[in-house]
C-alpha positions, 0 to 999 in steps of 0.5 A: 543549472540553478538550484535553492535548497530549503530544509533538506528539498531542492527545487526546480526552476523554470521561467514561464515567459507568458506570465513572466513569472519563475515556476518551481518544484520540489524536486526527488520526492512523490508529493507535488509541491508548486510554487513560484515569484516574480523575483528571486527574492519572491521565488525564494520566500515563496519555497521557503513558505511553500516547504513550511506549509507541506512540513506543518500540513504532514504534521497536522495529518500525522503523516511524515513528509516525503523526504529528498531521495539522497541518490544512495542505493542501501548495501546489501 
């Protein structure tokens, strides 16, 4: 499976046949971030500004962005 990292998030692929674009998502967090290209080249400059604008909107709401669950369970 293919996958982009940008920042920490990992994303999600998916060709949509009928508009002939590739779809992605930010994958391992509750936000939905959505984004897509009709190349390579566009789908990752589209994850890239799509991370950017999630991160600069958390901040401008003074919230903290979702981080990539990391697959680790804390000790007890």
């Amino acid at each position: 499976m293919n996958r982009m990292k940008y920042k920490g998030y990992t994303d999600r692929m998916d060709f949509d046949t009928e508009d002939k674009i590739i779809v992605g998502r930010v994958l391992d967090i509750d936000d939905i971030i959505t984004f897509h290209g009709t190349s390579i080249a566009e789908f990752e400059e589209a994850l890239h500004a799509a991370v950017d604008s999630y991160i600069a909107a958390c901040e401008q709401l003074g919230q903290a962005a979702d981080k990539p669950a990391r697959g680790r369970l804390p000790s007890i």
